[in-house]
C-alpha positions as CSV (number, residue, x, y, z in Angstrom):
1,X,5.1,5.5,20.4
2,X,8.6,4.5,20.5
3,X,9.5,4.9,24.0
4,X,6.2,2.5,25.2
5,X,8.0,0.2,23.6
6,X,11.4,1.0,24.9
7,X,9.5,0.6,28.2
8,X,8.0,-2.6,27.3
9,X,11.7,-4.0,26.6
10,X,12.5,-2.6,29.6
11,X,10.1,-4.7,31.9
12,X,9.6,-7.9,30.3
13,X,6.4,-7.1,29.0
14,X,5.6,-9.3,25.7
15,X,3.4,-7.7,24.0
16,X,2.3,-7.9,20.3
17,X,1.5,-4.6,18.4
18,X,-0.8,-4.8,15.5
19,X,0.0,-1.4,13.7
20,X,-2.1,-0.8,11.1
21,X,-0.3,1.7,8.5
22,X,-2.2,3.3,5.7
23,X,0.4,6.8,5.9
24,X,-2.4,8.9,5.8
25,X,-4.9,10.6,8.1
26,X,-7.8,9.0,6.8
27,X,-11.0,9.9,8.6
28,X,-9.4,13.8,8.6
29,X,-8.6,12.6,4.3
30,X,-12.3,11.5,3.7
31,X,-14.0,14.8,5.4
32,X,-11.1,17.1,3.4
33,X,-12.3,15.3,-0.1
34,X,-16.2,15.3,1.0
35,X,-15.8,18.9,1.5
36,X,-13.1,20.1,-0.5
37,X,-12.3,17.9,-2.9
38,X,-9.1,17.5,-4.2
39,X,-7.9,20.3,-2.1
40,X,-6.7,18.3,0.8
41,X,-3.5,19.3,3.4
42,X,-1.7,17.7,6.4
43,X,-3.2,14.4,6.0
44,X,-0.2,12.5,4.1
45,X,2.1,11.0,6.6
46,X,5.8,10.2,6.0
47,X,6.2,7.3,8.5
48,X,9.3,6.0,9.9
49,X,10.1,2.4,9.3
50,X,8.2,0.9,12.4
51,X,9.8,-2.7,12.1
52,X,13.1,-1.4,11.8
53,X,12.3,1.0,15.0
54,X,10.8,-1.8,17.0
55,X,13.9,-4.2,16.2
56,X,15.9,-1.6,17.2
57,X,14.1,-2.0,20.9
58,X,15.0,-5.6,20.9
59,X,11.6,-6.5,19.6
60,X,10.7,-8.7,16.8
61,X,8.8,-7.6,13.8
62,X,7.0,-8.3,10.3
63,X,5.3,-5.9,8.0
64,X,2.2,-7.8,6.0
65,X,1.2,-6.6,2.8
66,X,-0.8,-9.8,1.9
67,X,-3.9,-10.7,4.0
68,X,-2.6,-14.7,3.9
69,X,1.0,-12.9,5.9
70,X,-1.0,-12.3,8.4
71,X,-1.9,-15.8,10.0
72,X,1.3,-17.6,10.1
73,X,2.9,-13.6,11.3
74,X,0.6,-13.8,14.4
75,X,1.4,-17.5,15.2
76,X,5.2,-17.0,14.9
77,X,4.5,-13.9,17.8
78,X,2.7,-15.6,19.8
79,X,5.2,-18.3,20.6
80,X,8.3,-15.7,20.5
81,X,9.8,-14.8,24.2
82,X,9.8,-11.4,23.4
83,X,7.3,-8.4,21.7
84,X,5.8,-8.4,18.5
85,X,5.1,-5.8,16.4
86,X,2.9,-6.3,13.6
87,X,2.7,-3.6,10.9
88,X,-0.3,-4.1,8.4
89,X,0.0,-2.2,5.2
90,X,-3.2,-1.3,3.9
91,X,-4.9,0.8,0.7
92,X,-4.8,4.4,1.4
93,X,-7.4,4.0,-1.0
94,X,-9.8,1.9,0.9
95,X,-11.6,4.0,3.4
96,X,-14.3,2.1,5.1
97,X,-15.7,-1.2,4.1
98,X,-18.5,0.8,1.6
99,X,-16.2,3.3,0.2
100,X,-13.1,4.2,-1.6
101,X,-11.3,7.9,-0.7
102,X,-11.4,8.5,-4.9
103,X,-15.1,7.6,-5.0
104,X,-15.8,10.2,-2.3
105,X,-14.0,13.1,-4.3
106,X,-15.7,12.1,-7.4
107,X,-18.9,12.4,-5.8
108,X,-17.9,15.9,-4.2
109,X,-16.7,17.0,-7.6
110,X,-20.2,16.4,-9.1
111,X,-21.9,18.1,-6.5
112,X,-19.8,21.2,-7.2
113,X,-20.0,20.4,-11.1
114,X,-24.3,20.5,-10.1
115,X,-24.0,24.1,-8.1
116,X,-22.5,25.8,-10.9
């Protein structure tokens, strides 16, 4: 949260943060649409801008929304002075590395297309 890294600034420590952001609650998403599909609540997240909070800490920070960002994002914090934070942006979409949150509710709306 933002005062660990308000406490960070405050003693030196030089850490980097890899922050992954997909604004959503996604485990809590994928049992909502496996059991209720298309009827989901409080999973949606409206995020604050993390780099602009951690710069605002005296850290340094990049947001990646490109997988090729990451490398040369990582080399420039690990040879900064101070913290890094690192916010990946990833596919709400992409759920695990076998499934997609859409492919889960269409597969819960067949099974409650089959029960009726």
């Amino acid at each position: 949260n933002g005062q660990e890294l308000a406490t960070a600034v405050q003693y030196g420590a030089k850490t980097i943060i890899v922050l992954l952001n997909n604004g959503m609650f996604g485990t809590i998403r994928m049992h909502q649409e496996r059991e209720y599909p298309q009827r989901v609540a409080g999973t949606a997240l409206a995020n604050p801008d993390f780099c602009a909070l951690a710069q605002a800490y005296g850290y340094a920070a990049a947001r990646i929304t490109r997988t090729d960002e990451f490398e040369p994002a990582l080399l420039a914090a690990l040879q900064r002075a101070q913290g890094t934070l690192i916010e990946l942006m990833l596919d709400p979409q992409v759920i695990s590395t076998r499934t997609a949150l859409d492919a889960i509710t269409q597969a819960a709306l067949e099974r409650e297309q089959e029960r009726r």
